[in-house]
Structures are given as C-alpha cells and as structure tokens.
N, CA, C and O atoms as a GROMACS GRO file, in nm:
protein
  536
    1UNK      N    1  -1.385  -2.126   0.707
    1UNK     CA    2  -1.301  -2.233   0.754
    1UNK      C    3  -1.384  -2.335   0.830
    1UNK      O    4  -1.494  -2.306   0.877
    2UNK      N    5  -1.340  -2.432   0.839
    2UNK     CA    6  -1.415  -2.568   0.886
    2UNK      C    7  -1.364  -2.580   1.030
    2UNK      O    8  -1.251  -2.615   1.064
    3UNK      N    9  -1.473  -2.545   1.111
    3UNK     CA   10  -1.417  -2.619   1.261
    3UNK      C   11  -1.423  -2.736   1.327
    3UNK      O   12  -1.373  -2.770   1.434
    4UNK      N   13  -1.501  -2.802   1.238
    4UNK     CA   14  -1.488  -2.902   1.307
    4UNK      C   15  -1.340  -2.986   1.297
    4UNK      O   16  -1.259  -2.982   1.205
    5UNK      N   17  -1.331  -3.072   1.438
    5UNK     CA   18  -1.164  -3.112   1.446
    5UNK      C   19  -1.177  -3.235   1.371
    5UNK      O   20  -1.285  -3.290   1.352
    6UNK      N   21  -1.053  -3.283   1.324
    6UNK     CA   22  -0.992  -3.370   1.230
    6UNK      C   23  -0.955  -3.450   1.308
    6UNK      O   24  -0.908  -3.420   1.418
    7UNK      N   25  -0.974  -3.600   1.253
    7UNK     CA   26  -0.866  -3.726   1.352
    7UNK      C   27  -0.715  -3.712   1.318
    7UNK      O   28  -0.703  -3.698   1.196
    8UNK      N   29  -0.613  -3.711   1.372
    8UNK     CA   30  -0.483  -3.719   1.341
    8UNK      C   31  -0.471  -3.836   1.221
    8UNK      O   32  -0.560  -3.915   1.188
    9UNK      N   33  -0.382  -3.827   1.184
    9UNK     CA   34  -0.354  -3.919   1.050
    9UNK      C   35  -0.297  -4.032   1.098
    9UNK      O   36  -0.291  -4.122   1.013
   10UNK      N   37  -0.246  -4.064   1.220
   10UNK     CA   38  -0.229  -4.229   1.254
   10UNK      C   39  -0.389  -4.274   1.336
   10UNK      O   40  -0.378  -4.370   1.412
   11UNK      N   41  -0.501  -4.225   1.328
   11UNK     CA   42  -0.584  -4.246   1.366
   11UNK      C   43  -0.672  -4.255   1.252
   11UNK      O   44  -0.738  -4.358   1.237
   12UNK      N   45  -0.678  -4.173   1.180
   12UNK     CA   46  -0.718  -4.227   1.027
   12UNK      C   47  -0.641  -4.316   0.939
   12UNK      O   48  -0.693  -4.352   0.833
   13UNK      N   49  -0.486  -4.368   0.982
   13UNK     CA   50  -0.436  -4.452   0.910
   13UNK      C   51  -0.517  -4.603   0.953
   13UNK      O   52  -0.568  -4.673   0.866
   14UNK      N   53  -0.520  -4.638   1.082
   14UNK     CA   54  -0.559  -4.732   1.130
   14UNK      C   55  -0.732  -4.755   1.128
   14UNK      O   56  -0.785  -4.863   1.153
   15UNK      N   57  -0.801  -4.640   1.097
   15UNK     CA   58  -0.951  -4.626   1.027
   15UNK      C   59  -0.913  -4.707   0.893
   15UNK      O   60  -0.916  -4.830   0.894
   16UNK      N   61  -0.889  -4.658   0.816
   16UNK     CA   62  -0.840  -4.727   0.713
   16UNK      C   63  -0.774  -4.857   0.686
   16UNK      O   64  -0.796  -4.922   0.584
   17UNK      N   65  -0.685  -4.897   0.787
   17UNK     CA   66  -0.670  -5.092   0.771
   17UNK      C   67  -0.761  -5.156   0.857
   17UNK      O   68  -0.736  -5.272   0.891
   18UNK      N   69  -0.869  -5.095   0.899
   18UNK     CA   70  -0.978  -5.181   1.019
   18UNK      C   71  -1.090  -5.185   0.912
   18UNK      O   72  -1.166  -5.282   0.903
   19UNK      N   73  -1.096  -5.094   0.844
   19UNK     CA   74  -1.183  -5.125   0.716
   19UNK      C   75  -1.134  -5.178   0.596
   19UNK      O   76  -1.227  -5.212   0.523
   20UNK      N   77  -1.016  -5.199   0.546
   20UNK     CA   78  -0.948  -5.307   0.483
   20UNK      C   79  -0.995  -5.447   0.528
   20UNK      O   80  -1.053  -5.531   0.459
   21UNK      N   81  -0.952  -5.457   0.686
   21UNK     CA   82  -0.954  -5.592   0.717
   21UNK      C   83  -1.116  -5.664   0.741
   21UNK      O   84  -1.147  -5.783   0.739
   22UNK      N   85  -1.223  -5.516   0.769
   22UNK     CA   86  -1.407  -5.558   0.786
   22UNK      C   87  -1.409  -5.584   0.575
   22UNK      O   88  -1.523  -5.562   0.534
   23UNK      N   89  -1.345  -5.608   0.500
   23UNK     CA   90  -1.370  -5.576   0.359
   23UNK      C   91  -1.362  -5.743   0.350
   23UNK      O   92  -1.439  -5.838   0.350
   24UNK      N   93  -1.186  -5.710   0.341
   24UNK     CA   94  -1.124  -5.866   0.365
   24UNK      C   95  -1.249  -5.960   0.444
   24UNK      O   96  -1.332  -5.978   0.354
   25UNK      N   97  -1.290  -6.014   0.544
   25UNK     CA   98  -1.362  -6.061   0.612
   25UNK      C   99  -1.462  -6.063   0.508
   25UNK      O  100  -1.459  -6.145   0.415
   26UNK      N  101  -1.549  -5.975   0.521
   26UNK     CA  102  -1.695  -6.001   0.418
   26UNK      C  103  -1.715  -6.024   0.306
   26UNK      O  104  -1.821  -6.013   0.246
   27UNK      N  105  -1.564  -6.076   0.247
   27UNK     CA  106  -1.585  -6.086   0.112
   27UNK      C  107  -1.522  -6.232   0.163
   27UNK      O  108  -1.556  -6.328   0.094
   28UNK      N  109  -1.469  -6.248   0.231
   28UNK     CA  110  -1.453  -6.440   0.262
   28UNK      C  111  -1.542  -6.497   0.310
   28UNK      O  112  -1.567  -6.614   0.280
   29UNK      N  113  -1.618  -6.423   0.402
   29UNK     CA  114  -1.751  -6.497   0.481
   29UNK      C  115  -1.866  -6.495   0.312
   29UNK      O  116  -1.926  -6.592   0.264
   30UNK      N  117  -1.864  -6.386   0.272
   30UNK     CA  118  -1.946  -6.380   0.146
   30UNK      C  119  -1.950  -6.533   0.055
   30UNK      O  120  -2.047  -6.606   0.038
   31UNK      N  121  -1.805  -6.551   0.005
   31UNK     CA  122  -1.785  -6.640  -0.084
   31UNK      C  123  -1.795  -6.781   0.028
   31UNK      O  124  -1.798  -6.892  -0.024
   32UNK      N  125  -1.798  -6.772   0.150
   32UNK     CA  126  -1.767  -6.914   0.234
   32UNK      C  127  -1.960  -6.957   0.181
   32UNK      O  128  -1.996  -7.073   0.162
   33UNK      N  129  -2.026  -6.872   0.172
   33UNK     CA  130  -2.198  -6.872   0.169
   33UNK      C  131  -2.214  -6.932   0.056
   33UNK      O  132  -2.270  -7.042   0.059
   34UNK      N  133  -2.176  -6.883  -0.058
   34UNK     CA  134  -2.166  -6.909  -0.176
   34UNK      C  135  -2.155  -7.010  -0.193
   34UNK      O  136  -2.248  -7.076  -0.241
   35UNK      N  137  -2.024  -7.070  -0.158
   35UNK     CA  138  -1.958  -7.190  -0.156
   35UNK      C  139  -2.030  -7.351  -0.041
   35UNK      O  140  -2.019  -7.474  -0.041
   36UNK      N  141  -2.077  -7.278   0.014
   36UNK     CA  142  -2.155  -7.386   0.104
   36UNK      C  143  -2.328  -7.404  -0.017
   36UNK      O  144  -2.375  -7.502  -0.077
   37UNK      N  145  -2.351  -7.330  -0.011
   37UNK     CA  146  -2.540  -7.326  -0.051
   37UNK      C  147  -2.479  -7.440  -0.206
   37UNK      O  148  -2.506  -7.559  -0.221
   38UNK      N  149  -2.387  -7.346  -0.305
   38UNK     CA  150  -2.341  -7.446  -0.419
   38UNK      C  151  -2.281  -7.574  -0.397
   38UNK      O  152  -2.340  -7.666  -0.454
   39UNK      N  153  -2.172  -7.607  -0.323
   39UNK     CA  154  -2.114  -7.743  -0.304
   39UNK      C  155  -2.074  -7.761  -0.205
   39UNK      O  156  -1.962  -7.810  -0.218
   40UNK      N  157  -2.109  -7.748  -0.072
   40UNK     CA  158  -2.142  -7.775   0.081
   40UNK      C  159  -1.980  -7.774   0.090
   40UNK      O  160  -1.889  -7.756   0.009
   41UNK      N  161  -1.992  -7.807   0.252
   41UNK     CA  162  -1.910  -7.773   0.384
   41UNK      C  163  -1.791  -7.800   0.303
   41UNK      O  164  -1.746  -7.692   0.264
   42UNK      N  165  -1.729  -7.888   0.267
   42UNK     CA  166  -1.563  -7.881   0.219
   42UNK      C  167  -1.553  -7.761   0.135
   42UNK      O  168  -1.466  -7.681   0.168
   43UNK      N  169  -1.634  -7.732   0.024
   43UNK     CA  170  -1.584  -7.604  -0.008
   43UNK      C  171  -1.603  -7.518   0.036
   43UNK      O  172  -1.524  -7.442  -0.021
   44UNK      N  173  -1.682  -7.435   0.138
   44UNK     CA  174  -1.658  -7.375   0.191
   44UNK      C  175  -1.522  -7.350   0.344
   44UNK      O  176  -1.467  -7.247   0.384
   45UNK      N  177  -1.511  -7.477   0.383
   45UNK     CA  178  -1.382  -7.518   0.409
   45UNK      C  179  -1.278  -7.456   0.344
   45UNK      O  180  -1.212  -7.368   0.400
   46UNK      N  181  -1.249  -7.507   0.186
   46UNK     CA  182  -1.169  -7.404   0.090
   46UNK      C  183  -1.146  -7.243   0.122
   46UNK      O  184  -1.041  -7.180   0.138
   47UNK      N  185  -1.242  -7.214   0.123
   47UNK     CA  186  -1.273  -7.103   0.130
   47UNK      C  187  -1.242  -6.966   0.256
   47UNK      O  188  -1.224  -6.844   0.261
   48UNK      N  189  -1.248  -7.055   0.319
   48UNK     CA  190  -1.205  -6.966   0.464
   48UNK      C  191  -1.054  -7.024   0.466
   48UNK      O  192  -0.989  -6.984   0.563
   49UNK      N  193  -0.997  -7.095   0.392
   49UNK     CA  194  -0.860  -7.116   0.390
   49UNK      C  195  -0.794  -7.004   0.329
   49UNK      O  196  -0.714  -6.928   0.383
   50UNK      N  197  -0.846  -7.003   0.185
   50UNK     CA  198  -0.794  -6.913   0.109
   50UNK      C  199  -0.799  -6.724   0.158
   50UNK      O  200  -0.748  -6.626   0.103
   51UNK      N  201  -0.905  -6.741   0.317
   51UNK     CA  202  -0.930  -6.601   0.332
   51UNK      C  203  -0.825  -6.576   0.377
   51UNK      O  204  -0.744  -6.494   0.335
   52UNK      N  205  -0.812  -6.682   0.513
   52UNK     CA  206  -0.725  -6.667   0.630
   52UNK      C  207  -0.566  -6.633   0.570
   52UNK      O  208  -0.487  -6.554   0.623
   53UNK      N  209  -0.544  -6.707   0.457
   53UNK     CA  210  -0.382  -6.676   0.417
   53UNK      C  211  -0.373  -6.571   0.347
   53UNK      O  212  -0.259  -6.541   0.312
   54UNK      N  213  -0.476  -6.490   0.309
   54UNK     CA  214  -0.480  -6.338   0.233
   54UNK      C  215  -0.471  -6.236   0.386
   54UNK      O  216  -0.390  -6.144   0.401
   55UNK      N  217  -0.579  -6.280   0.493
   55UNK     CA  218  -0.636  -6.172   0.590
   55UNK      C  219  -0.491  -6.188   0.653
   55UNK      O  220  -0.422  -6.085   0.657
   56UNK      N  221  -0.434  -6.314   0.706
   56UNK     CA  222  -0.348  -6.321   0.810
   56UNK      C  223  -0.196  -6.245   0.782
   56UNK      O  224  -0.157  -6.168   0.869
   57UNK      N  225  -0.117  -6.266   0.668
   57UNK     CA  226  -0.012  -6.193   0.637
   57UNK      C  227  -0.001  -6.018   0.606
   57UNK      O  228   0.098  -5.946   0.603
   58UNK      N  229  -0.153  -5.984   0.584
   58UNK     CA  230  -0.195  -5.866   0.566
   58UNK      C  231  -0.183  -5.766   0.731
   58UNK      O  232  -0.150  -5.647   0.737
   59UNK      N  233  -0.221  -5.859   0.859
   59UNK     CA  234  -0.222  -5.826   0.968
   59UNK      C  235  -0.104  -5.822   1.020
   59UNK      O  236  -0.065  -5.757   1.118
   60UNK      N  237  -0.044  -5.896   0.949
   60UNK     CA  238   0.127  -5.927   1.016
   60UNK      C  239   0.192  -5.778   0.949
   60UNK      O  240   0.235  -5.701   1.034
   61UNK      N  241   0.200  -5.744   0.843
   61UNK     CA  242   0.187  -5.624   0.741
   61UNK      C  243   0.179  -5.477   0.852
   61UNK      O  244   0.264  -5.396   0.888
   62UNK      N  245   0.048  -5.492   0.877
   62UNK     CA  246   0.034  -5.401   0.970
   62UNK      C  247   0.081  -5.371   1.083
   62UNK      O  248   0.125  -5.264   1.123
   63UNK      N  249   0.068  -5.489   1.144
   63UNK     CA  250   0.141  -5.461   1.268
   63UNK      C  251   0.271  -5.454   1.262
   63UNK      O  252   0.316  -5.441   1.375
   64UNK      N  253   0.354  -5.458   1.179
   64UNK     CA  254   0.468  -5.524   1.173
   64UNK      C  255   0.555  -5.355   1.083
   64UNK      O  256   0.670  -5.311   1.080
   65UNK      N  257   0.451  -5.318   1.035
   65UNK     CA  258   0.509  -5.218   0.935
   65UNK      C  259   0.497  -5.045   0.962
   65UNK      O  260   0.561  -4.958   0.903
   66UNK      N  261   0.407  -5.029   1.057
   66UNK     CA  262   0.312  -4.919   1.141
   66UNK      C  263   0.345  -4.902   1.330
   66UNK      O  264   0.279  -4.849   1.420
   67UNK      N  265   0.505  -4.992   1.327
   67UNK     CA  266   0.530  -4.961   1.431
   67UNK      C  267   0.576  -4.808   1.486
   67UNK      O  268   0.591  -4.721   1.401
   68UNK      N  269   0.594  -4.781   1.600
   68UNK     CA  270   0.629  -4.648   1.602
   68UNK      C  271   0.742  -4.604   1.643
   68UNK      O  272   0.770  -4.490   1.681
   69UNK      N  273   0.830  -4.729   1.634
   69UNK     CA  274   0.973  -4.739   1.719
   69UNK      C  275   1.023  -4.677   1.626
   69UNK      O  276   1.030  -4.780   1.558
   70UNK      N  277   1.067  -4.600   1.558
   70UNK     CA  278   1.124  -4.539   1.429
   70UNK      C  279   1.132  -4.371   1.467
   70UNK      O  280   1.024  -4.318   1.495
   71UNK      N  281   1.199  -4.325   1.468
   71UNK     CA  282   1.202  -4.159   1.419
   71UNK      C  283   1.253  -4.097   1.304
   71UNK      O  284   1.243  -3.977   1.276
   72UNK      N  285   1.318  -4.202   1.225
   72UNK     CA  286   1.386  -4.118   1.149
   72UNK      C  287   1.326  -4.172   1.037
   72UNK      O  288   1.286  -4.287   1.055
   73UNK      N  289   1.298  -4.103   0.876
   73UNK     CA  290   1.212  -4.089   0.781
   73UNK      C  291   1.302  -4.252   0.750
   73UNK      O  292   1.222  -4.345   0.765
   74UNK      N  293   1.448  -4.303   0.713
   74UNK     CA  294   1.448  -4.432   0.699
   74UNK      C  295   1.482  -4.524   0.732
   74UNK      O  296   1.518  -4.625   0.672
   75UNK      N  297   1.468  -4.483   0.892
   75UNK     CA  298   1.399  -4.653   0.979
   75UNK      C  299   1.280  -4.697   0.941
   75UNK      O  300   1.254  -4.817   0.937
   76UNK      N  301   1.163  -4.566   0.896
   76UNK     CA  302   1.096  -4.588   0.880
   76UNK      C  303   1.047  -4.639   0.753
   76UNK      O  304   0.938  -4.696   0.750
   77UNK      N  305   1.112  -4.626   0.658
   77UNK     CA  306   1.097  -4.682   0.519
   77UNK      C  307   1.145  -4.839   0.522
   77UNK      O  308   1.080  -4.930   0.471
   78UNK      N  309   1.275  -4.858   0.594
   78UNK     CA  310   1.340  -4.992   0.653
   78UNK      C  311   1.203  -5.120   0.709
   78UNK      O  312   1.172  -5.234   0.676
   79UNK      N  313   1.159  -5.026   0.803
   79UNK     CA  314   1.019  -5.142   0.911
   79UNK      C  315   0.933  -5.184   0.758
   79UNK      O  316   0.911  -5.298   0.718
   80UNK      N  317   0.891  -5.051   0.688
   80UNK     CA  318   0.822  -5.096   0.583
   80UNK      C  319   0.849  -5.221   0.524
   80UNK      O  320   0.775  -5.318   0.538
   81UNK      N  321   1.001  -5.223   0.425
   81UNK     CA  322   1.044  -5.332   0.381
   81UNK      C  323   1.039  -5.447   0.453
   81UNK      O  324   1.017  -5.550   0.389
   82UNK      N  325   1.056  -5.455   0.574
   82UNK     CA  326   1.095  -5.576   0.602
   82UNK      C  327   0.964  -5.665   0.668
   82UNK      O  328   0.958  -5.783   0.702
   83UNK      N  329   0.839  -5.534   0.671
   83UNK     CA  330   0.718  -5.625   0.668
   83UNK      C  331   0.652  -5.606   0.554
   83UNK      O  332   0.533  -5.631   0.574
   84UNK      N  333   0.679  -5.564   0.410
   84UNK     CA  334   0.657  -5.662   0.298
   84UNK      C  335   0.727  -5.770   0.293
   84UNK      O  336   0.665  -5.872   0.262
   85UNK      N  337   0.886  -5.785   0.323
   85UNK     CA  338   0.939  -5.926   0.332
   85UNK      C  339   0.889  -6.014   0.416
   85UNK      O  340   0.892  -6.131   0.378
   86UNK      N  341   0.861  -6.001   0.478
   86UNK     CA  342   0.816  -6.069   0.609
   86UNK      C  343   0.647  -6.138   0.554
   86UNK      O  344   0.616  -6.257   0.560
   87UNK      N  345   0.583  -6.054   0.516
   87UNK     CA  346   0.434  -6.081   0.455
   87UNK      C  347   0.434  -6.165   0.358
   87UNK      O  348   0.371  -6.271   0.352
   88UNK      N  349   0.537  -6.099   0.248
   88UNK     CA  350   0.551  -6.213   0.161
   88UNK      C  351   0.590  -6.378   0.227
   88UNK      O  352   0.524  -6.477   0.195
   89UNK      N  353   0.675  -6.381   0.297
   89UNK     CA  354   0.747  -6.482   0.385
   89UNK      C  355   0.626  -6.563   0.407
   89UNK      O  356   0.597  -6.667   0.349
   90UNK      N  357   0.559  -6.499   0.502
   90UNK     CA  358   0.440  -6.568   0.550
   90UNK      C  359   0.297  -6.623   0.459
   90UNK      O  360   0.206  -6.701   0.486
   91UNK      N  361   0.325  -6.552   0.358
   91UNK     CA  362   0.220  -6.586   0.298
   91UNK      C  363   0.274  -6.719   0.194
   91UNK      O  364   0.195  -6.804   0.151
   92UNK      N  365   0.386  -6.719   0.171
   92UNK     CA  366   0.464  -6.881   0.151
   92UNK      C  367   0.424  -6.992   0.244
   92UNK      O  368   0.381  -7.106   0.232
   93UNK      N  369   0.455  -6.913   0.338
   93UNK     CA  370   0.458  -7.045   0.429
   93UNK      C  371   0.276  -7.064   0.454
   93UNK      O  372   0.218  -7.166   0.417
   94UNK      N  373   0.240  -7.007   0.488
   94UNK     CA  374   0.097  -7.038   0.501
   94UNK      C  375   0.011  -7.109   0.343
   94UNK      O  376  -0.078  -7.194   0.349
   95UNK      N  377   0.060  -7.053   0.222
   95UNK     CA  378   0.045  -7.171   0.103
   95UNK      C  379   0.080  -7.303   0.119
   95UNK      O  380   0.011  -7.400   0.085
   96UNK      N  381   0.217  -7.308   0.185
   96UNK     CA  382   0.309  -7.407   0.191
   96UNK      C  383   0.224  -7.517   0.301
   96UNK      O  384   0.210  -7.632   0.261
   97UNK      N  385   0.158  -7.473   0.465
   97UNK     CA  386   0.094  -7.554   0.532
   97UNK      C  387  -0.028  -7.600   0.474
   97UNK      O  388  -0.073  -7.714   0.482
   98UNK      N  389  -0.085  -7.490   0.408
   98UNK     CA  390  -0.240  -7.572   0.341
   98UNK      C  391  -0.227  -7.615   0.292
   98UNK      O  392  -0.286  -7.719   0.324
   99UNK      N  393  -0.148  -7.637   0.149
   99UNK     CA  394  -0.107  -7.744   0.083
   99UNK      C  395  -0.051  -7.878   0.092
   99UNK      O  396  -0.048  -7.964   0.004
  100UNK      N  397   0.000  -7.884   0.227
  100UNK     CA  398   0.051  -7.978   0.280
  100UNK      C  399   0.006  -8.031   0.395
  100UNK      O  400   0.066  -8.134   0.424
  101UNK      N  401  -0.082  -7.996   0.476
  101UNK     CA  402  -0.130  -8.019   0.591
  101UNK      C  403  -0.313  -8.072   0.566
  101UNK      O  404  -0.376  -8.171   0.603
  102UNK      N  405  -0.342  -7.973   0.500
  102UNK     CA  406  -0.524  -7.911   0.480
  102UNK      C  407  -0.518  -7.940   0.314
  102UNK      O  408  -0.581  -7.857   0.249
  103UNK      N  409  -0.478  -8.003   0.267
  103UNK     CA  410  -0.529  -7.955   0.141
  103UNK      C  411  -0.661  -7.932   0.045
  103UNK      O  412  -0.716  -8.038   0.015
  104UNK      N  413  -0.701  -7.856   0.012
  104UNK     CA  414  -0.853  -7.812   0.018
  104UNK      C  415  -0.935  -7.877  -0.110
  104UNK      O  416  -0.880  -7.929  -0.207
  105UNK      N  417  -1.050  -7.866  -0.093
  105UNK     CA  418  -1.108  -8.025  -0.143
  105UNK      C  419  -1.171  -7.930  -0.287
  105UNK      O  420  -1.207  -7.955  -0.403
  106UNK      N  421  -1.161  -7.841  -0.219
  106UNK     CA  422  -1.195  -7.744  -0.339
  106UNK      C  423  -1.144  -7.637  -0.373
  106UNK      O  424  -1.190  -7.533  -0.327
  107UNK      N  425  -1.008  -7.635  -0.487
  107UNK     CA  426  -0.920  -7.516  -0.440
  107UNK      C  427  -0.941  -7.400  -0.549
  107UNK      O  428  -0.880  -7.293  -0.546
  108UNK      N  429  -1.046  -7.440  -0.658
  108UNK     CA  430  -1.118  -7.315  -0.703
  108UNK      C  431  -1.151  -7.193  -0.599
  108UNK      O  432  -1.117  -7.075  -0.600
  109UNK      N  433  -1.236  -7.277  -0.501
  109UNK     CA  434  -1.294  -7.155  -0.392
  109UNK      C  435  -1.168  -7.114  -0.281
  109UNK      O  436  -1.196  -7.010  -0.220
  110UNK      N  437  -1.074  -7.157  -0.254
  110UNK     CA  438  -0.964  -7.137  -0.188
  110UNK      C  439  -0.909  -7.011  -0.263
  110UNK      O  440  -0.888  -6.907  -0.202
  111UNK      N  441  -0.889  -7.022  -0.387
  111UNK     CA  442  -0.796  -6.921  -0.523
  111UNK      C  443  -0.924  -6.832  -0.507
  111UNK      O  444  -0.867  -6.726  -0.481
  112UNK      N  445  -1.047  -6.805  -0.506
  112UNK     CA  446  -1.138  -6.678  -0.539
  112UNK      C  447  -1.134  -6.678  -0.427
  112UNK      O  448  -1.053  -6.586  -0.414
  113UNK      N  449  -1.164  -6.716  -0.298
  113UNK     CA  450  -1.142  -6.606  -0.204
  113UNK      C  451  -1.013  -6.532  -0.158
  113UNK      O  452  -0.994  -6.416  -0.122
  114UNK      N  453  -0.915  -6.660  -0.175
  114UNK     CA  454  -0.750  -6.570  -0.136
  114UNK      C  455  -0.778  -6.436  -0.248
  114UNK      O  456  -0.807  -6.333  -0.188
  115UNK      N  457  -0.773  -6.425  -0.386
  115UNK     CA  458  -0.773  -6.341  -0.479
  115UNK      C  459  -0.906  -6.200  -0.442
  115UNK      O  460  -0.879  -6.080  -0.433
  116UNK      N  461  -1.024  -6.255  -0.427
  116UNK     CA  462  -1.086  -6.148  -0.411
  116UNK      C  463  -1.060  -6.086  -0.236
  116UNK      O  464  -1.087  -5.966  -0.235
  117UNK      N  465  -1.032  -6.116  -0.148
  117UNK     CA  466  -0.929  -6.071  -0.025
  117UNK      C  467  -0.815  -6.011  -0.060
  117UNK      O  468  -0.785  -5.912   0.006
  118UNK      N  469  -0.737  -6.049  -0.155
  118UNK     CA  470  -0.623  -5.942  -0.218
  118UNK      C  471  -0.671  -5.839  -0.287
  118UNK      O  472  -0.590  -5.747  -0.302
  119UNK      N  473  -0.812  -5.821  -0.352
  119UNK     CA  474  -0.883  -5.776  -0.435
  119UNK      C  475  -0.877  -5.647  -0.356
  119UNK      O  476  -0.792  -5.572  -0.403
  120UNK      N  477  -0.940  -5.598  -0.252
  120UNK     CA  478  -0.997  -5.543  -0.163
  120UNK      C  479  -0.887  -5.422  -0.094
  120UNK      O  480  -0.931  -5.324  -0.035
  121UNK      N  481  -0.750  -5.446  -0.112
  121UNK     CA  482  -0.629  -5.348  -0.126
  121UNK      C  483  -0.656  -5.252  -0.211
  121UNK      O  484  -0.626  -5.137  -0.180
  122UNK      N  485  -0.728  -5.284  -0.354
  122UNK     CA  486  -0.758  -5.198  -0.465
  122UNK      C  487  -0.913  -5.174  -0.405
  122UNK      O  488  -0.959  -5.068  -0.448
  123UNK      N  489  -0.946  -5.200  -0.373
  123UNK     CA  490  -1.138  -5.155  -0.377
  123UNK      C  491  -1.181  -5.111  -0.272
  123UNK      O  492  -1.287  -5.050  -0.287
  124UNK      N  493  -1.128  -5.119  -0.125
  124UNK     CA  494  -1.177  -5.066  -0.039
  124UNK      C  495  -1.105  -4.895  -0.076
  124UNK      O  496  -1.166  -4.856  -0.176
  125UNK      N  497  -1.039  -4.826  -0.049
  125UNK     CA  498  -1.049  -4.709  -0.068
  125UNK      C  499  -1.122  -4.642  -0.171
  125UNK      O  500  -1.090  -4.524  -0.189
  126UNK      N  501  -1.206  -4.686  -0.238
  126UNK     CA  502  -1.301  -4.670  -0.366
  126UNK      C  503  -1.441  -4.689  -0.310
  126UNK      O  504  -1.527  -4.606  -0.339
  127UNK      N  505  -1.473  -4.813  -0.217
  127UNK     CA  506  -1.610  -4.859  -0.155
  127UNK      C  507  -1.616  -4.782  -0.042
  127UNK      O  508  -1.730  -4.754  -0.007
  128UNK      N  509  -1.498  -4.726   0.046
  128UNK     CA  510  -1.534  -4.650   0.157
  128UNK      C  511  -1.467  -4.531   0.200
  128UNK      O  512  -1.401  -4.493   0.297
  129UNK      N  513  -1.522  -4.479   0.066
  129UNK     CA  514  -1.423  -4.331   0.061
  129UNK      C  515  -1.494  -4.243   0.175
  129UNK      O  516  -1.617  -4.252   0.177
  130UNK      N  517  -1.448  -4.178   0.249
  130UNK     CA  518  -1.445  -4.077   0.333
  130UNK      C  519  -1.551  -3.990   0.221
  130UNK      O  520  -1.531  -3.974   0.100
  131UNK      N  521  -1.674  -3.936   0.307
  131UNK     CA  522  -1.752  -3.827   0.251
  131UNK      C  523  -1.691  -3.690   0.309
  131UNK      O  524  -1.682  -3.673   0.431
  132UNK      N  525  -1.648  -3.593   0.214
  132UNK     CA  526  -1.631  -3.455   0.274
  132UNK      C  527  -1.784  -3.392   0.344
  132UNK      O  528  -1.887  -3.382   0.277
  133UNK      N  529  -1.775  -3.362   0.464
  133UNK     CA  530  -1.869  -3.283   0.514
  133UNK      C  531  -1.859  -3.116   0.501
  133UNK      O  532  -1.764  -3.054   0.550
  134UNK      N  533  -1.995  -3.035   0.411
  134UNK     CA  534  -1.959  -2.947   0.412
  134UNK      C  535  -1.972  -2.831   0.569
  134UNK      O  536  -1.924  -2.717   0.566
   0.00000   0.00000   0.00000
C-alpha cells in the first residue's frame, strides 16, 4: 500500500484549473510573440484580446461554478448550470465590447488565440497529466 498522503480532491480540483489557466496564458502570451515579431504591436494587440475573452469567462466559470455554498448533489449541479450560462453570457458580451469598442486590427490573431485558449480545455489534461509515483 502507498503511504504517502494524497491532496483531497477540491485541492486537486483547483491544481487542475490553475494549470488550465498557466496553459490558457502561455499559449496567448505565445501567439502575442508570434504575432508581434510577424506583423507588430496591433496584432499582437489582437491577440491578447482574443486571450482575455477565452481566459476571462473561463475564470468567471470557476469561480462561479466551484462554490461551496451547496450541500445537496442538485444545488450543486444547479451552480454548475448557471455558470455555464453565465460564461456563455459573458463571453457574448465581451465579443460584443471588442467588437465595438477595440476592434482589432487584426482579427485573424484575435480568432487563433481566443480558439487555441479554448483549445487547452482539451489539451491540458493530456500535457499535464499527473505522473503516478511508484
């Protein structure tokens, strides 16, 4: 048997969206590099637009969905829903201000970083899988 102790599972849940969100990040700062060295500061401009409205509704997600005010199995399914509604919500409206406020000078790099930041839901549990220690 293995003695060494285990983190509780809301301590490994939140291991797990802090490395979602270091994924998210380095793959927007990644493409902001990209995007500057190829067609300077406005597109990279783009670019940290398209992160911020992937990273930011994702955080709202979390916090919003991982509360602990809940005891019963569906309050807790309830908080869920209503911060996917809520995420979705926000991530409208945050399309809705850049588009209308900021609109980005380069919205190729805006669309690959929002997309590869959504990307990262599918790929970080694959890039930072937990090693079993024997």
């Amino acid at each position: 048997m293995n003695n060494v102790p285990h983190a509780s599972t809301a301590q490994r849940r939140s291991l797990d969206f802090r490395r979602l969100f270091q994924a998210q990040l380095a793959t927007t700062v990644f493409i902001m590099v990209v995007a500057s060295a190829v067609s300077g500061s406005q597109a990279t401009l783009s670019a940290l637009m398209g992160g911020v409205v992937s990273i930011l509704p994702a955080i709202y997600f979390v916090w919003r969905g991982t509360r602990r005010t809940a005891k019963q199995p569906q309050r807790k399914v309830l908080n869920l829903y209503q911060a996917a509604m809520g995420k979705f919500g926000l991530t409208v409206a945050l399309f809705a201000l850049v588009f209308s406020l900021v609109p980005p000078s380069n919205p190729a790099y805006f669309f690959v970083a929002y997309v590869v930041a959504q990307l990262m839901y599918w790929l970080t549990p694959w890039l930072v899988r937990e090693r079993s220690t024997p």
